[in-house]
ZABA-422170 format. One line per 8 residues: number of its first residue (from 1); their letters; for each residue z, x, y of N, C-alpha, C. Coordinates in Angstrom, 2 decimals, always signed. Layout:
BEGIN
NUM = A = Z X Y Z X Y Z X Y | ...
***
This chain:
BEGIN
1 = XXXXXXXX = -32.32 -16.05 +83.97 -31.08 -15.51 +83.43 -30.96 -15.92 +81.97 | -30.87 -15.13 +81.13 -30.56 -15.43 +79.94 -29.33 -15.26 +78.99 | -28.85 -16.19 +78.63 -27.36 -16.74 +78.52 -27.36 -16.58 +76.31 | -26.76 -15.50 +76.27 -26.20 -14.85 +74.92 -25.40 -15.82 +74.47 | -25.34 -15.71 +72.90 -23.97 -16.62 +72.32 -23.49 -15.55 +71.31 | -24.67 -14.55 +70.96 -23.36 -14.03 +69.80 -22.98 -13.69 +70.39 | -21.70 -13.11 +69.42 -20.51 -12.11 +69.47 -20.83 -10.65 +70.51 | -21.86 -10.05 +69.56 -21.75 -8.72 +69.88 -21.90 -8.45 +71.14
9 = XXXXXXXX = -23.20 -9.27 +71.87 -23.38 -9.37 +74.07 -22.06 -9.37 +74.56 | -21.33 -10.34 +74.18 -20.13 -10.51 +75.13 -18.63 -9.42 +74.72 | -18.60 -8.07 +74.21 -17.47 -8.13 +73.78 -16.61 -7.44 +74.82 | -17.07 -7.72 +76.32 -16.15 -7.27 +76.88 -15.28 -8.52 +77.68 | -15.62 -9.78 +77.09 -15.02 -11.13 +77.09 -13.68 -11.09 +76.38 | -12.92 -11.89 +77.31 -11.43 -12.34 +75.92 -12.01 -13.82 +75.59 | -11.83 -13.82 +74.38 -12.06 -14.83 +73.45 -11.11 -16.07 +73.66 | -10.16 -15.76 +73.89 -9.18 -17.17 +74.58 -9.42 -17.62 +75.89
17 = XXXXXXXX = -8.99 -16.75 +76.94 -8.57 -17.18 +78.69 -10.09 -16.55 +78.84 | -11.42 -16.40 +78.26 -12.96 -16.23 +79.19 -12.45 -14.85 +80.36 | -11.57 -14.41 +80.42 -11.64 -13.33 +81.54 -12.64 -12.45 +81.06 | -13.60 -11.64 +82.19 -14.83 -10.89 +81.69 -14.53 -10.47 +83.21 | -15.37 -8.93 +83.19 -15.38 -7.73 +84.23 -15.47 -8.17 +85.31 | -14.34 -7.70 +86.35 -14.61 -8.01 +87.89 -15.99 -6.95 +88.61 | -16.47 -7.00 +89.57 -17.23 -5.69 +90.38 -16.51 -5.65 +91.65 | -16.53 -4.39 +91.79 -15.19 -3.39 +93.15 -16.42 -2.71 +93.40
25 = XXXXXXXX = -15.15 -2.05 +94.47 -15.38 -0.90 +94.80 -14.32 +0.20 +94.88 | -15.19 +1.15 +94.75 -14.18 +2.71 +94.72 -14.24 +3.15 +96.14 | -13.32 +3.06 +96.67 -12.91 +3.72 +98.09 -12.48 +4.66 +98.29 | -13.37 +5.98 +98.93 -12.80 +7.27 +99.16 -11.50 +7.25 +100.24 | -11.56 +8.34 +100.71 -10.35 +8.54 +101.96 -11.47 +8.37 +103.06 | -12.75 +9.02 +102.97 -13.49 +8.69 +104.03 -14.65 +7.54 +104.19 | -13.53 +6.60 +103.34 -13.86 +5.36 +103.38 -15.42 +5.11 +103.04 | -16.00 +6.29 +101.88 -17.13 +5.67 +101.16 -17.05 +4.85 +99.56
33 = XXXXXXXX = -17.78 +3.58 +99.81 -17.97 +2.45 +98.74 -19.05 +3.27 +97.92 | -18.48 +3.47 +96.62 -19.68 +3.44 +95.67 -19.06 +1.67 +94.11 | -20.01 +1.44 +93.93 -19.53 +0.47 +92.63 -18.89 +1.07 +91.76 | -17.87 -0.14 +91.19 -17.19 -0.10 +89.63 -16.79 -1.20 +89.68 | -16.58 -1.14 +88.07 -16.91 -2.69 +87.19 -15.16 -2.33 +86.97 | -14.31 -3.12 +86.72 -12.92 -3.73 +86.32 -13.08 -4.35 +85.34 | -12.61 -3.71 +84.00 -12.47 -3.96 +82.99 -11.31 -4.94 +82.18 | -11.18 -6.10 +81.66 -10.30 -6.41 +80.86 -9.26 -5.65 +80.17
41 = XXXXXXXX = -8.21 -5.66 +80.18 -7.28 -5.16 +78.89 -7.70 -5.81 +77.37 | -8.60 -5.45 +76.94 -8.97 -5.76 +75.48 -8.42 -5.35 +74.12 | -8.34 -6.46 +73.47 -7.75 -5.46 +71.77 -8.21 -6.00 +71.37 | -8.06 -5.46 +69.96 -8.44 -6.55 +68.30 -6.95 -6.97 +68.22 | -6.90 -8.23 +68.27 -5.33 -8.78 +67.84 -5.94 -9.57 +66.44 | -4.33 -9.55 +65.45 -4.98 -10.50 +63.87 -4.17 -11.56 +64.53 | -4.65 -13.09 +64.06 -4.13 -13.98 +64.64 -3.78 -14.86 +63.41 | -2.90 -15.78 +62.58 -2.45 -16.36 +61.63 -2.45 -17.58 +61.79
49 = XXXXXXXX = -3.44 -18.58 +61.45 -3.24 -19.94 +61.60 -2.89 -20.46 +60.64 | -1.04 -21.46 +60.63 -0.78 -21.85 +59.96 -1.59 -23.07 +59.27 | -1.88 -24.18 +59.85 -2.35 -25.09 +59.94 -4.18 -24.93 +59.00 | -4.81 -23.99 +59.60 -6.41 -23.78 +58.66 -5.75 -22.61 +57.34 | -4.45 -21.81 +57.26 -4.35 -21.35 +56.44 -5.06 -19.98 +56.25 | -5.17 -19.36 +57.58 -6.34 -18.26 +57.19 -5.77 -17.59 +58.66 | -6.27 -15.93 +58.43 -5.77 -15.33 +59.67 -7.26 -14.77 +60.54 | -7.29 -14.66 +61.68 -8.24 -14.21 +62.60 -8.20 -12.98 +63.37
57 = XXXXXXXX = -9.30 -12.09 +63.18 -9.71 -10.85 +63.98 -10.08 -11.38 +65.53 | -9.19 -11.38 +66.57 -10.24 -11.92 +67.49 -9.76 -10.50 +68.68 | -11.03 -10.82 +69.51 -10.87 -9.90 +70.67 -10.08 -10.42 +72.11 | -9.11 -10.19 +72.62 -8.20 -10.65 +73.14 -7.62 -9.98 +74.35 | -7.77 -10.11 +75.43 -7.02 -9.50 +76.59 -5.36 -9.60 +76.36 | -4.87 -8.84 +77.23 -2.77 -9.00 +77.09 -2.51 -10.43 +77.68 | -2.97 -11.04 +78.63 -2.76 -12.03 +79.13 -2.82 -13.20 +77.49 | -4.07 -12.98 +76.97 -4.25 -13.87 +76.08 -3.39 -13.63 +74.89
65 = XXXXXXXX = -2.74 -12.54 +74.83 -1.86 -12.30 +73.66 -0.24 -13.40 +74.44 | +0.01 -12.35 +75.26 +1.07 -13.16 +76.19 +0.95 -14.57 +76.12 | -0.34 -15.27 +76.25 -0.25 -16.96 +76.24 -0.04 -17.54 +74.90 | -0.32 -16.44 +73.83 -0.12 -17.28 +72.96 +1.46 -17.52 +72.22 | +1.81 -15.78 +72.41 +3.11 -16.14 +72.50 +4.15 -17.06 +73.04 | +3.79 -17.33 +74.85 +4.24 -18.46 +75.23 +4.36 -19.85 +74.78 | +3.44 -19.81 +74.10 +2.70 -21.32 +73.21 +3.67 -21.45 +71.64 | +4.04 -20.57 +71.50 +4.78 -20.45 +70.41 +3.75 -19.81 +69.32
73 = XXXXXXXX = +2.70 -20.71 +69.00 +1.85 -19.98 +67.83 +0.53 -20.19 +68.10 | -0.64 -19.62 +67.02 -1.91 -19.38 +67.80 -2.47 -20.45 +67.40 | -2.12 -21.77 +66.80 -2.07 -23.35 +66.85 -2.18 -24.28 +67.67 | -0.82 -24.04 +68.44 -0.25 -24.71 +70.17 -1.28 -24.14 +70.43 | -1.31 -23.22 +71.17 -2.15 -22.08 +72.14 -3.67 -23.05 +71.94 | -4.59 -23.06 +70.64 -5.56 -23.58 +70.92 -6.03 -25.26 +71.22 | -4.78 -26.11 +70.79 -4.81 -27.53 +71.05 -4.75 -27.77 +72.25 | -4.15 -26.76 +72.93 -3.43 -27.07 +74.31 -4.50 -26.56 +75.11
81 = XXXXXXXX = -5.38 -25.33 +74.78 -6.30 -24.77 +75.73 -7.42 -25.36 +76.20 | -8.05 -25.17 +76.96 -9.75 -26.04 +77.66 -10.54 -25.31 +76.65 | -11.31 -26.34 +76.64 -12.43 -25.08 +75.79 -13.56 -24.87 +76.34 | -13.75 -24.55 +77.56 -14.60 -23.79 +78.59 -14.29 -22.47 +78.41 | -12.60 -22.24 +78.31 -12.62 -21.07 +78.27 -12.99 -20.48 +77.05 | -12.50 -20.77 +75.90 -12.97 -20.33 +74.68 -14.56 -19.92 +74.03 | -14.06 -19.15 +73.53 -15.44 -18.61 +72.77 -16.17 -19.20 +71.80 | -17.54 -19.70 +71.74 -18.08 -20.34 +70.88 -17.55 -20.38 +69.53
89 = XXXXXXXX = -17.10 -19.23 +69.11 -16.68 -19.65 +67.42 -14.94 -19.51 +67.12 | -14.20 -20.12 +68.41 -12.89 -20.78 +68.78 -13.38 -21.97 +68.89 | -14.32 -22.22 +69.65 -14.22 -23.93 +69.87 -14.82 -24.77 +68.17 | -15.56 -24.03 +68.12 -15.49 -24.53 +66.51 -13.94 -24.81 +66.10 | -13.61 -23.66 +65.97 -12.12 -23.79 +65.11 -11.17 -24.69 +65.55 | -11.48 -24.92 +66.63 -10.39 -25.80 +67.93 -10.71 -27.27 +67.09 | -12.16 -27.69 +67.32 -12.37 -28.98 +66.63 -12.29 -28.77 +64.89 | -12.29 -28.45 +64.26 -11.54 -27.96 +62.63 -10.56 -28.25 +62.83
97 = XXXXXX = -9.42 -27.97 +63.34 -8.19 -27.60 +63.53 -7.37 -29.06 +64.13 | -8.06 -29.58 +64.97 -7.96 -31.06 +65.96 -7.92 -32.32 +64.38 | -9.61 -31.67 +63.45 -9.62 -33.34 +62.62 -8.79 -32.71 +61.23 | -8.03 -31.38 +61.33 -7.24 -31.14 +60.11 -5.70 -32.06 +60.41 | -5.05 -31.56 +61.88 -4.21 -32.17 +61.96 -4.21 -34.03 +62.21 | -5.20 -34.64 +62.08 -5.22 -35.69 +62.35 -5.24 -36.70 +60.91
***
């Protein structure tokens, strides 16, 4: 199995909460299974970090827009998050962001 890091392999990943495609099935009436993939709600959201001073293009499910709002700003949101879930060039920013405020 070979395990991608850029960007471009994964962009049907959210970049915050890691959600990526479920596999179903499509169920007729006469109850025939063929496959389908379940897609993320994806966008380009711009994201504004007060704190690094610079704003971000990132790719983002609604859930992950929704959390950050909850969080108040896209600051909270990443101090507070695991970074399992995050995307390699978030967790960068996460630790940037960790020895700026310190």
């Amino acid at each position: 199995m070979t395990v991608y890091t850029d960007i471009n392999f994964m962009s049907k990943k959210c970049e915050l909460t890691g959600k990526i495609p479920l596999k179903g099935h499509n169920v007729s009436h006469a109850n025939n299974k063929t496959k389908r993939r379940f897609l993320p709600n994806l966008k380009k959201v711009k994201f504004k970090s007060d704190i690094l001073k610079k704003s971000l293009k990132i790719t983002v499910s609604n859930a992950g827009v929704r959390s950050v709002d909850r969080k108040g700003s896209f600051d909270q949101f990443l101090k507070s998050s695991k970074k399992k879930n995050l995307s390699i060039r978030l967790q960068k920013l996460k630790k940037t962001l960790h020895n700026k405020s310190v």
